[in-house]
Each structure stands twice: as structure tokens, then as C-alpha cells.
N, C-alpha and C positions, 0 to 999 in steps of 0.2 A: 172480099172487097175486089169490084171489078178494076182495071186497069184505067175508066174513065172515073170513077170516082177515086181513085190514089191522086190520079192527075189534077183535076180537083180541089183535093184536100191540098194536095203540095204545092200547087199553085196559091194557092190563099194563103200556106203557111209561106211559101217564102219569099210574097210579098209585105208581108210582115218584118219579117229579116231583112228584109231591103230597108223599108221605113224608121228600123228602128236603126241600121248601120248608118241613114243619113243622119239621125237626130244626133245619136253618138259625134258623127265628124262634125258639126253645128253647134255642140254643146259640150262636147269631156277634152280634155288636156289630153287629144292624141298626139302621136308621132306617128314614121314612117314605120314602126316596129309594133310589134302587141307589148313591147314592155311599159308604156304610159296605161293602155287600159287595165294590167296587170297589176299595176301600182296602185290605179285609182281605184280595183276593188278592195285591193289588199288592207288600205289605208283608210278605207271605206268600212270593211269587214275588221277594224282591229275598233274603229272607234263605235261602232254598233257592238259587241261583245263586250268594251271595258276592256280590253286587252291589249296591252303594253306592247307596242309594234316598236322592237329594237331596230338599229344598223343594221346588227348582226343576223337578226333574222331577217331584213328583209334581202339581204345580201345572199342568203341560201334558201332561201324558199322555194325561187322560179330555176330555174336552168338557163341565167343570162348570167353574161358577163358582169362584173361587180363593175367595170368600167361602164358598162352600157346604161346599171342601172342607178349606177353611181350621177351620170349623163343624165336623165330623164330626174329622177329625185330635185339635184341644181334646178331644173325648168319647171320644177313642180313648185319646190321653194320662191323662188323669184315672181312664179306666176300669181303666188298667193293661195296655192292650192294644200303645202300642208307647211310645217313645222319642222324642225331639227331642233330639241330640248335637250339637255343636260340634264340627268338624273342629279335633284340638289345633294345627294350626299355620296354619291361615287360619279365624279366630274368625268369619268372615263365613258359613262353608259349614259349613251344618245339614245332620244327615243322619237318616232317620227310621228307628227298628232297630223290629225286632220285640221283643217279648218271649216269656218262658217261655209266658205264658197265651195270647197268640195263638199260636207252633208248636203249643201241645197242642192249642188247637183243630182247628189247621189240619189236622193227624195223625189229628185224629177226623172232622172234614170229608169227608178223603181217604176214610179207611174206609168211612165211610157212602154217600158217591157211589157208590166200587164195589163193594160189598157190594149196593147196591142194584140196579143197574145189570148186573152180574152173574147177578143172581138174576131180575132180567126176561127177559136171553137167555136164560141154562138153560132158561126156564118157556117161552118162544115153542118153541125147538126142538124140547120134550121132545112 
């Protein structure tokens, strides 16, 4: 591959990357930090799986402060973006659900990556 088609191809792809980091700040419970995005896949990726997204794991998963993520979680809650649940039969084990308003994001998220993403390969091959 010559040096004008890398240029190119990388140009098409990272105006893609552009389009899709504005839809993201437009559309997803960002902050100044990646730990909002971080949460919103996590909590995105536990309720697509079926899989029980504890405090505790989401406190050790990323390499953030439990303060910081403890921070962004409150503004996820309040924003209506997920849930803080009580396990009914050990009141000790919280579990963090998503709600309606993050899947819909997360559904449009999807769309937009590969819609986007899609439409970069087509345009390099064509």
C-alpha cells in the first residue's frame, strides 16, 4: 500500500472517529473523564449478557478511583441512566441495572459505530 492510499484510507477512517466522538458528546452521559463512557459500556455489556453488574465489580474492573467512579455512578443514577438494587435476600449485595434510557442509547450507539464504520469500508474499497 502506497503512502497516498494509507492517507486515504486514514483519512476516511478518522473521519469517522470524528463523527462518531461528536454523536457520543450529543447523545451518552459523558464527563470530563473516560470513566462515564467506561460505565456506560460496562452497564451496557452486563445488561446485554444477563450478567449481574455488582458495586463491587464495578469498583475493580477499570483502574479509577472508587471515588471517581463512585462520582459518575450518583450522575448516572440521578440522570436516569441506570439503577442501584438491593439483592432481596442479602440487603448487603447491590447490583447496578441499566435502564430503558441507557439500552436506547446503547442501540443507537451501536447503530451509529456501524453505520459509520461500514460506510468507511464501502468508501476505501469502492
Amino acid at each position: 500500500m502506497g503512502k497516498t492510499e494509507f492517507s486515504v484510507e486514514a483519512s476516511k477512517f478518522s473521519q469517522g472517529v470524528l463523527e462518531i466522538r461528536l454523536w457520543e458528546e450529543r447523545n451518552l452521559p459523558l464527563s470530563q473523564s473516560r470513566i462515564a463512557f467506561d460505565l456506560f459500556a460496562l452497564v451496557a455489556h452486563s445488561s446485554c449478557t444477563g450478567t449481574p453488574l455488582t458495586l463491587k465489580r464495578l469498583f475493580t474492573t477499570f483502574n479509577y478511583s472508587e471515588r471517581g467512579v463512585r462520582y459518575v455512578l450518583e450522575q448516572f443514577v440521578d440522570g436516569g441512566w441506570c439503577e442501584v438494587l438491593c439483592d432481596p435476600e442479602d440487603r448487603r449485595c447491590r447490583f447496578v441495572v441499566a435502564t430503558k434510557r441507557l439500552m436506547d442509547a446503547f442501540a443507537s450507539y451501536q447503530e451509529i459505530v456501524l453505520t459509520t464504520y461500514i460506510t468507511c469500508v464501502k468508501s476505501e474499497t469502492q
